[in-house]
PADO-411540 format. One record per residue (C-alpha): residue in three letters; z, y, x. Coordinates in nm, 4 decimals, decimal comma. Each point is the difference from the previous one (the first is absolute). Last residue first. Example, Ala and Ser with C-alpha at 12.3 -4.5 7.8 and 13.67 -1.06 7.14 Angstrom:
ATOM code        z        y        x
ATOM  SER   0,7140  -0,1060   1,3670
ATOM  ALA   0,0660  -0,3440  -0,1370
***
This chain:
ATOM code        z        y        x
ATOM  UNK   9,9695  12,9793   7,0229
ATOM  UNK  -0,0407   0,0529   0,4106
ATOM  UNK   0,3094  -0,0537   0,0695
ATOM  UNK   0,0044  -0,3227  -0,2251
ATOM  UNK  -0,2762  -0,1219   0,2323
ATOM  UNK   0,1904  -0,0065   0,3033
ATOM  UNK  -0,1786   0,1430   0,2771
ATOM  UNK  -0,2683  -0,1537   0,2847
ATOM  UNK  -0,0682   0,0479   0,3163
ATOM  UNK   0,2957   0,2182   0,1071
ATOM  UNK  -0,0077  -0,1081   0,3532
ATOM  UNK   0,3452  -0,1991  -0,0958
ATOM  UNK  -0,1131  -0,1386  -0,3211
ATOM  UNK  -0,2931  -0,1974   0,1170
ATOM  UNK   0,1748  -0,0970   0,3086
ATOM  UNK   0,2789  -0,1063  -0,2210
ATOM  UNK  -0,1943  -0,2072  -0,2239
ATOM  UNK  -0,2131  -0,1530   0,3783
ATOM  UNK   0,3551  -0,1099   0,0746
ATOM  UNK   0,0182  -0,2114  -0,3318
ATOM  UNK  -0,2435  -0,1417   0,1161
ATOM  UNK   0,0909  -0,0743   0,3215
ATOM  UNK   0,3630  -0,1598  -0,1167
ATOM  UNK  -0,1813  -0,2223  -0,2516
ATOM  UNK  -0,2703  -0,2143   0,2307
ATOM  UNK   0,0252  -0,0184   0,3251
ATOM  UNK   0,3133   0,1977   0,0853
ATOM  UNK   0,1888  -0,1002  -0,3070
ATOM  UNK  -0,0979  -0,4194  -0,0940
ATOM  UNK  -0,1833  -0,0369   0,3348
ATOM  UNK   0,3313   0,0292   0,1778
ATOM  UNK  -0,1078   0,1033   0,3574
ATOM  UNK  -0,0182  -0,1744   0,3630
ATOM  UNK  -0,2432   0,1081   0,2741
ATOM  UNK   0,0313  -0,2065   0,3386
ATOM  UNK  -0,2125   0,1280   0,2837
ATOM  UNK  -0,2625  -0,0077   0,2684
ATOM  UNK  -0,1550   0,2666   0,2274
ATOM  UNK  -0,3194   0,0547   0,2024
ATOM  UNK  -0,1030   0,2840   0,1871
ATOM  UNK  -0,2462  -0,2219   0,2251
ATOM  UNK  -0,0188  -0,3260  -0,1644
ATOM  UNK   0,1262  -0,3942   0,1290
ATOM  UNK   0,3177   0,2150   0,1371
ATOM  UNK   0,1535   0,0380  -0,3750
ATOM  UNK   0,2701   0,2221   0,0395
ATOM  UNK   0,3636  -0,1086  -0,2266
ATOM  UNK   0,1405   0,1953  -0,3102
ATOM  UNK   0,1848  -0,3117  -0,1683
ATOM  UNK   0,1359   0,1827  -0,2762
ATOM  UNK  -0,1036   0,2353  -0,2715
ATOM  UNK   0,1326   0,0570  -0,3685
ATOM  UNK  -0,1766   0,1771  -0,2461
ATOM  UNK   0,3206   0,1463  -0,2087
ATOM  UNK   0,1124   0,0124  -0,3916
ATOM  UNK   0,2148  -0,3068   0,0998
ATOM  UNK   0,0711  -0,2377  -0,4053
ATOM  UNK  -0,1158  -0,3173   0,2274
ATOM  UNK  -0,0675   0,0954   0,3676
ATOM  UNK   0,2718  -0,2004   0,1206
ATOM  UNK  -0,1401  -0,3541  -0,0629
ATOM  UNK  -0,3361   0,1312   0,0959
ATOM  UNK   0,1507  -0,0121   0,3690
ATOM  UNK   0,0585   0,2777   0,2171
ATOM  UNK   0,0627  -0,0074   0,3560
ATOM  UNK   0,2651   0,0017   0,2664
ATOM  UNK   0,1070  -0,3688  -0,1388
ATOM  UNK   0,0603  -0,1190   0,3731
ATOM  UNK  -0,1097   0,2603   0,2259
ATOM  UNK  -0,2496   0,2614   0,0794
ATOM  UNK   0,0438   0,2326  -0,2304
ATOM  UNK  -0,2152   0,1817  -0,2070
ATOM  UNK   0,0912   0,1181  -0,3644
ATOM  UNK  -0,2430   0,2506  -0,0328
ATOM  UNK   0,0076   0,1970  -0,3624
ATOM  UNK  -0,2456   0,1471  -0,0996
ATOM  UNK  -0,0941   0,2074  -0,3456
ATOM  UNK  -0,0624   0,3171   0,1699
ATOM  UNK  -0,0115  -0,0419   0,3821
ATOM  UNK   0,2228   0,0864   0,2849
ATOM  UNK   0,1116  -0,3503   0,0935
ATOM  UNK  -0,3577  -0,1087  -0,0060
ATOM  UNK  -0,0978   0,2799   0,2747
ATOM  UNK   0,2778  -0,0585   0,1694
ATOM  UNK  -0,0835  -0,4123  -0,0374
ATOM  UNK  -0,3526   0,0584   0,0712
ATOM  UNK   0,0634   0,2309   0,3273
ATOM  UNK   0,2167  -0,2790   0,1551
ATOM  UNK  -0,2358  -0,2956  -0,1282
ATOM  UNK  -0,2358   0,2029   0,2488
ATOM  UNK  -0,3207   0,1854  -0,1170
ATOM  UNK  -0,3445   0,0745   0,1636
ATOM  UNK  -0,3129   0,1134  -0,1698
ATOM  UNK  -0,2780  -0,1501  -0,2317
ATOM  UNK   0,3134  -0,2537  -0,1265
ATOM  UNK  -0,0355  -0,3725  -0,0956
ATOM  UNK   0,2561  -0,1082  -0,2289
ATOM  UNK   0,1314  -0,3445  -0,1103
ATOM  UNK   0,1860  -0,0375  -0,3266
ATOM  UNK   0,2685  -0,2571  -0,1216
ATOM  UNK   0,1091   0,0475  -0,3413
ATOM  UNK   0,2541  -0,0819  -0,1909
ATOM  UNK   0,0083   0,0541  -0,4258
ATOM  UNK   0,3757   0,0065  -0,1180
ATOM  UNK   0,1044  -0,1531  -0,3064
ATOM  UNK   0,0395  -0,4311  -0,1166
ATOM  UNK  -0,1299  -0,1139   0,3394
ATOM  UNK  -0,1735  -0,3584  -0,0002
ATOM  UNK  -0,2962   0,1495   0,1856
ATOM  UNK  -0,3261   0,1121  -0,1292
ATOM  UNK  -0,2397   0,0667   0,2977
ATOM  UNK  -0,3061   0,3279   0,0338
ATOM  UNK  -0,1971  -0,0252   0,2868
ATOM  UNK  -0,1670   0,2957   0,1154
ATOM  UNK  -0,2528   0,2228   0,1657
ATOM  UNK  -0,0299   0,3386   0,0401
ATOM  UNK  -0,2361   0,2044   0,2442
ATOM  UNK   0,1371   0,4102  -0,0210
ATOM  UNK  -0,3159   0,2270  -0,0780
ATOM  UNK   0,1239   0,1180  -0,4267
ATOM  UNK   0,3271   0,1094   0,1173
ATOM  UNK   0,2930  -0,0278  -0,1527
ATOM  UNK   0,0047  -0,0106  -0,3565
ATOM  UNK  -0,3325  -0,1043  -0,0873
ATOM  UNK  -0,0041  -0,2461   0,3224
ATOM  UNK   0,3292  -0,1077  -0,0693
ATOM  UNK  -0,1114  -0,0948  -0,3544
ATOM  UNK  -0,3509  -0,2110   0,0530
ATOM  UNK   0,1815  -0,2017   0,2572
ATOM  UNK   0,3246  -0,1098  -0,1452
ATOM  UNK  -0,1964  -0,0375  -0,3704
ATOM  UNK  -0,2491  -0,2232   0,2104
ATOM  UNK   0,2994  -0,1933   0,0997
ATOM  UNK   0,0806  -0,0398  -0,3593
ATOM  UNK  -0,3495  -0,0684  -0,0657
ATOM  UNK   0,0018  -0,3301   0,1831
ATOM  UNK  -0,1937  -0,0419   0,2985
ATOM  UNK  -0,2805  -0,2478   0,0011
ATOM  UNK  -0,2576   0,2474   0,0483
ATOM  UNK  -0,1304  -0,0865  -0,3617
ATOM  UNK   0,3517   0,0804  -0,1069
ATOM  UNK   0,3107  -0,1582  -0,1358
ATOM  UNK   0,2107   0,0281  -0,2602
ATOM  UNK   0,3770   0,1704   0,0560
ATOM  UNK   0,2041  -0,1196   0,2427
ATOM  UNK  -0,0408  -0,3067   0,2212
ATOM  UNK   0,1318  -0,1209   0,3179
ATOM  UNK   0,3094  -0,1841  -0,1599
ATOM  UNK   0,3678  -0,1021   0,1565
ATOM  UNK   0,2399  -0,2260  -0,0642
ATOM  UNK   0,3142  -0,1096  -0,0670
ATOM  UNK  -0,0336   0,0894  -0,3911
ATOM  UNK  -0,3272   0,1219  -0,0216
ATOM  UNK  -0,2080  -0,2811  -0,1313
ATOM  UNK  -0,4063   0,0399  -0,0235
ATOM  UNK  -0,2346   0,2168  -0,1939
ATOM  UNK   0,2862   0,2207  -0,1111
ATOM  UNK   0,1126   0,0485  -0,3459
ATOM  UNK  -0,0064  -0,3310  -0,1258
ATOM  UNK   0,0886  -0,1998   0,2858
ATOM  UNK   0,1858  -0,3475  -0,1912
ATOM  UNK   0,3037  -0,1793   0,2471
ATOM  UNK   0,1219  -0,2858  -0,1473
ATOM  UNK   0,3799   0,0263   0,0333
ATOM  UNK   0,1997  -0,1633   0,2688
ATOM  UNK   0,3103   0,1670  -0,0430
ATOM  UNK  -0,0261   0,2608   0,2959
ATOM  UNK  -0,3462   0,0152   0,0431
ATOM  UNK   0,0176   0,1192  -0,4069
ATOM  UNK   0,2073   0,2646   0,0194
ATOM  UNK  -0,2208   0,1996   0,2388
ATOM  UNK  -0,3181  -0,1136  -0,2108
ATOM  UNK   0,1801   0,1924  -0,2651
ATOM  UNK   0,0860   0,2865   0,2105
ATOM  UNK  -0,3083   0,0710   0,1595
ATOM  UNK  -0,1504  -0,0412  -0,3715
ATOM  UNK   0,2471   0,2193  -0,1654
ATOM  UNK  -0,1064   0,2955   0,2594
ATOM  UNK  -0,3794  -0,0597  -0,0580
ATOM  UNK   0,0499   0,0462  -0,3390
ATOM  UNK   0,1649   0,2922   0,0277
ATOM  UNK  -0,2998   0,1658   0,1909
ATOM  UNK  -0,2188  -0,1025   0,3089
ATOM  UNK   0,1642   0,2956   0,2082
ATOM  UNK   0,3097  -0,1454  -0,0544
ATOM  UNK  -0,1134  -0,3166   0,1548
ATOM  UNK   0,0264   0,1574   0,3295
ATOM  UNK  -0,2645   0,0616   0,2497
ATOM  UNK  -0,0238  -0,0616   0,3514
ATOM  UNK  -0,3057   0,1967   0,1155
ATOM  UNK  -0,1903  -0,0090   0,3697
ATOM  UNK  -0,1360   0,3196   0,1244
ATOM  UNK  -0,2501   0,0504   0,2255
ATOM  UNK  -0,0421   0,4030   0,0406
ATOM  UNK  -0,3014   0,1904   0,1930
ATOM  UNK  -0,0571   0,3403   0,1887
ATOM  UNK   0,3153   0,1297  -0,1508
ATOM  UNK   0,0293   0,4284   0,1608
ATOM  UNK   0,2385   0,0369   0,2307
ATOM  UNK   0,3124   0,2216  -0,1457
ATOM  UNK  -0,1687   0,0523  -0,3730
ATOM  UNK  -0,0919  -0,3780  -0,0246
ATOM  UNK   0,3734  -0,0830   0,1058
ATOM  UNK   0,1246   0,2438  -0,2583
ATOM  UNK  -0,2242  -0,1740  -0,2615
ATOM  UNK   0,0286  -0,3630   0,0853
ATOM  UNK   0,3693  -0,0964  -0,1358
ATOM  UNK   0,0011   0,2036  -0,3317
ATOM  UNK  -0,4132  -0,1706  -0,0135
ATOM  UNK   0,1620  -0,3670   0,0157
ATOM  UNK   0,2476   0,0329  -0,2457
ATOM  UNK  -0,2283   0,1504  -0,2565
ATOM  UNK  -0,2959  -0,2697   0,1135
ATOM  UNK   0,2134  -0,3152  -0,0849
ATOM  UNK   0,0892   0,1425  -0,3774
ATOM  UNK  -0,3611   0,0796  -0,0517
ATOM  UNK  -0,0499   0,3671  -0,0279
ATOM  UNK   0,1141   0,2790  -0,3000
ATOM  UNK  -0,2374   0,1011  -0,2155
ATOM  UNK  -0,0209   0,3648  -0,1359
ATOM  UNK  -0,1809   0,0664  -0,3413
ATOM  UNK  -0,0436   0,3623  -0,1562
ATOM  UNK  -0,4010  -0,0889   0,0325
ATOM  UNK  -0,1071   0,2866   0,1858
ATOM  UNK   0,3320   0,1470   0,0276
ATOM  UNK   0,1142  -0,2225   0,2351
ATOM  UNK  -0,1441   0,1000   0,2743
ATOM  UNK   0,2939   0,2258   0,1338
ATOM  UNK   0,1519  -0,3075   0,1036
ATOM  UNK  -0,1554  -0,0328   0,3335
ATOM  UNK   0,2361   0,2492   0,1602
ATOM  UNK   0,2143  -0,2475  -0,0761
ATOM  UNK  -0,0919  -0,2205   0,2458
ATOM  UNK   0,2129  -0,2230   0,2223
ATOM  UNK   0,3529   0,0295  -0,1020
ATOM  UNK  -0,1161   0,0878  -0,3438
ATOM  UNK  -0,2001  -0,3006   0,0130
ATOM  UNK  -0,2768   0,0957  -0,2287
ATOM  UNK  -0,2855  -0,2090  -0,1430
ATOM  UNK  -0,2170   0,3400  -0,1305
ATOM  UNK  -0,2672  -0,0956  -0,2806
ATOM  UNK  -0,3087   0,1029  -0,0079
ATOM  UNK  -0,1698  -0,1805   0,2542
ATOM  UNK   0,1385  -0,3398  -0,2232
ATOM  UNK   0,1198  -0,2574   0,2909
ATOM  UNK   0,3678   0,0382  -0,1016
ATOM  UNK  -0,0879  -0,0231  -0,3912
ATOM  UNK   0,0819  -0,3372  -0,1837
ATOM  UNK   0,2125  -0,1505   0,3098
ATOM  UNK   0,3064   0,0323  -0,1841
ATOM  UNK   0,2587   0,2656   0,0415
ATOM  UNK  -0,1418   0,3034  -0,1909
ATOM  UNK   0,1468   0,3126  -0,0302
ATOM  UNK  -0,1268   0,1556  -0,2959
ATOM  UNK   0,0039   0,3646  -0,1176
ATOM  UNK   0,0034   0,0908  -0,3412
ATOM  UNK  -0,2562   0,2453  -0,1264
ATOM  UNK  -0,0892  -0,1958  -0,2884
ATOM  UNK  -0,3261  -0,0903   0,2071
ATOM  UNK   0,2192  -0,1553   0,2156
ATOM  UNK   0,1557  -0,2467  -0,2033
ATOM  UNK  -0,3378  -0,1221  -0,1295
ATOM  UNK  -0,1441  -0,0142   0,3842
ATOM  UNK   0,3097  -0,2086   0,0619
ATOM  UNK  -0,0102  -0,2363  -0,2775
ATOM  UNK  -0,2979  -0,2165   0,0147
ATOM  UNK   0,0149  -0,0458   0,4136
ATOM  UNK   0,3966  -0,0016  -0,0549
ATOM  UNK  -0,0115  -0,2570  -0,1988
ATOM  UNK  -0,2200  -0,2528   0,2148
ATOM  UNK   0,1523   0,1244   0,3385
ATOM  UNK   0,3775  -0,1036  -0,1172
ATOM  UNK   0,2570   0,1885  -0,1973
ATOM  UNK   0,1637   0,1732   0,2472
ATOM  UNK  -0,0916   0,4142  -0,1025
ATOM  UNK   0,2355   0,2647   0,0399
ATOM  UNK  -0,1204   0,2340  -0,2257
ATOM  UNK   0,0528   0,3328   0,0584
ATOM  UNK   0,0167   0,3423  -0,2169
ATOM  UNK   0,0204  -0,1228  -0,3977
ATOM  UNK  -0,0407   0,1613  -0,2905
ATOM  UNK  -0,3930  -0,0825  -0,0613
ATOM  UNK   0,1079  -0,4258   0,0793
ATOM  UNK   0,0609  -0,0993  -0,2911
ATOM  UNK   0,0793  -0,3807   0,0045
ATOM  UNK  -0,0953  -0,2512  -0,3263
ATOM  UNK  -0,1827  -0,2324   0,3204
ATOM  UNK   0,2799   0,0604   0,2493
ATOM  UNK   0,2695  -0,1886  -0,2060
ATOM  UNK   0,3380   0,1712  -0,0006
ATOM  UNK   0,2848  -0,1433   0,2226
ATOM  UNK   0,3045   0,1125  -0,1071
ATOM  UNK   0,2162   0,2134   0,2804
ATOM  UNK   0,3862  -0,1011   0,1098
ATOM  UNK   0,1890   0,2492   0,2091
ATOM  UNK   0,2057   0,0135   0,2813
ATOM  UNK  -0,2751   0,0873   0,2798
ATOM  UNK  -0,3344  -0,1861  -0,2602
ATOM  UNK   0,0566  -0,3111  -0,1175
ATOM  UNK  -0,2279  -0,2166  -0,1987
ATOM  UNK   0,0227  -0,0931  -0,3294
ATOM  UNK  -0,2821  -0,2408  -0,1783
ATOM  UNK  -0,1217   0,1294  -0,3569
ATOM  UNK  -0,3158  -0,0365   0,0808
ATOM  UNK  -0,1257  -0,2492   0,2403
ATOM  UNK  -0,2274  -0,2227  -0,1635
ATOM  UNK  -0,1632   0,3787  -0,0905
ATOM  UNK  -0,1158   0,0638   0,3741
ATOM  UNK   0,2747   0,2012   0,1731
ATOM  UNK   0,0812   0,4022   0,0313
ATOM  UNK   0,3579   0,1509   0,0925
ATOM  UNK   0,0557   0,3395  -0,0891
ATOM  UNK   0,1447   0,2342   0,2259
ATOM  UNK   0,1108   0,3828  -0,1410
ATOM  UNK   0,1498   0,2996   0,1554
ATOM  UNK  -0,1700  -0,1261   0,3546
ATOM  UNK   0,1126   0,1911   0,3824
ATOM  UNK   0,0308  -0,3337   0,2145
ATOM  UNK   0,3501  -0,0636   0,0424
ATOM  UNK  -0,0549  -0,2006   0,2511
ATOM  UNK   0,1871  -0,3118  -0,0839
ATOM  UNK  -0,1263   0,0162  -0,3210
ATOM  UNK  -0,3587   0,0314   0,0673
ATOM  UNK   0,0740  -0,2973   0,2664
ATOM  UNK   0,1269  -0,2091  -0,2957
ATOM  UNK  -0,2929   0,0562  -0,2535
ATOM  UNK  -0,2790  -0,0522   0,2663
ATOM  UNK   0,1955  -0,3297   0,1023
ATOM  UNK  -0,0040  -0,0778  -0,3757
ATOM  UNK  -0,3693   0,0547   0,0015
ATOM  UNK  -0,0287  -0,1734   0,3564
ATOM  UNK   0,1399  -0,3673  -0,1108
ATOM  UNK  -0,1338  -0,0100  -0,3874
ATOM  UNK   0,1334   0,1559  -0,3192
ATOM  UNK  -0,1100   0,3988   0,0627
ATOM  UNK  -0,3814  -0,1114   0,0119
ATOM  UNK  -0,0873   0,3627  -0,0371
ATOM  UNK   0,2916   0,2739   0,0707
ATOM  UNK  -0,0328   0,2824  -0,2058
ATOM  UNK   0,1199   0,2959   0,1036
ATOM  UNK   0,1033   0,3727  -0,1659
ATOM  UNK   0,0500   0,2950   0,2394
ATOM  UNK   0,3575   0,2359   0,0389
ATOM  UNK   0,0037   0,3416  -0,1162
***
């Protein structure tokens, strides 16, 4: 008996990703609906070789239903989670709404499932900051080896991660240096075509902005509450692929050596790590990649124990749709929850 799920926000960049990767996976579900706000009923999307009809949320019941996989922004899901849950559905949320909620797990399954077993106080699971899932895939074994003393890391962020709008504005302005064309930022607080912007999310009394916050506030939940973080979070003119480059400061001693065995061994990573023309990954070729990639493992001799690298991922499936629907099959896996219709 296979389970029934709904995926929340089904018409925009991660809910179809969400529906695709479910597919691809064969992810163990008799029955997915796909769930929109009412200007979007009626819309198809696909789903493996099939075409679903989107249903509006609102007229939605979810009492049948085992998981919702929730990307319909931190404003819906804030109203709609707690009423999904208390029909005994399970949401895994991607926005921001509940990561810094104590009762709420934010799971990396490569990082901490163990953590998931939360849940059922609120039968809500949020899944991290698209920058921060990435990031945390990369950290953990190195954290476990010699312990993370303190991380700087530096974001270059895609305009994926900003939403389809975002997307046709990078290409719009693209168009545009090319015949001349006024150039209009509507999206972004400045242009983005050819260039490059210091600024995501609002800002903060501190004068960071609250997606470095996010950064922060998440590795520290997931990872370990006494590691120093501090970021700067950049959107680049990069359709997919979030980069990163992170500095690490160790309590005890590690080579590149060790990090790139240890790397090469983990869940999730892949280290692509030569030293050479193009013997790296690019953002470019992390579009539609299920791994965290790593590159550029080099000491840092202004720190003892320190290390630098290059982190690469598709924000789309690792940092966004892929994880969540990873934190489904941990549910399902450890026997967490059961279908419904079993139960009836």
């Amino acid at each position: 008996m296979g389970f029934k799920i709904a995926i929340a926000g089904a018409t925009g960049n991660v809910g179809r990703e969400m529906l695709d990767i479910l597919a691809e996976r064969g992810f163990p579900a008799d029955e997915v609906v796909a769930l929109a706000s009412r200007r979007s009923q009626g819309t198809e999307v696909s789903f493996g070789d099939r075409t679903l009809k989107v249903q509006a949320m609102e007229n939605y019941d979810f009492s049948d239903t085992d998981i919702c996989l929730m990307s319909a922004g931190g404003t819906v899901s804030k109203e709609w989670s707690p009423k999904i849950g208390a029909k005994g559905c399970v949401v895994i949320d991607n926005s921001s709404a509940w990561r810094y909620d104590a009762d709420v797990p934010l799971i990396v399954p490569e990082v901490n499932a163990d953590a998931i077993t939360g849940f059922t106080k609120r039968n809500i699971i949020a899944n991290p900051n698209c920058s921060t899932a990435q990031l945390v895939v990369a950290l953990k074994p190195l954290h476990d080896h010699a312990k993370i003393k303190r991380i700087v890391v530096s974001t270059y962020q895609s305009v994926s991660g900003g939403g389809k709008e975002a997307m046709e504005e990078l290409f719009n302005q693209t168009r545009a240096v090319f015949v001349n064309d006024p150039i209009e930022p509507q999206k972004f607080t400045k242009r983005i075509a050819f260039n490059v912007i210091p600024h995501i999310d609002s800002f903060m009394e501190d004068g960071y902005t609250k997606e470095e916050w996010k950064v922060l506030a998440e590795t520290k939940k997931m990872l370990d509450p006494a590691i120093k973080v501090t970021c700067t979070a950049v959107r680049v003119p990069v359709f997919i692929g979030h980069s990163e480059s992170v500095n690490i400061e160790f309590e005890n001693e590690i080579t590149a050596d060790e990090a790139r065995n240890i790397l090469r061994e983990a869940p999730g990573c892949l280290v692509i790590d030569k030293q050479e023309d193009g013997g790296y990954i690019t953002p470019y070729e992390s579009a539609g990649e299920d791994a965290t990639y790593i590159s550029r493992i080099r000491e840092d001799a202004t720190v003892e124990n320190g290390l630098n690298m290059w982190v690469v991922s598709d924000n789309l499936r690792k940092g966004a749709a892929l994880n969540t629907v990873q934190i489904a099959e941990v549910l399902v896996n450890r026997g967490l929850i059961t279908p419904k219709k079993a139960a009836a």
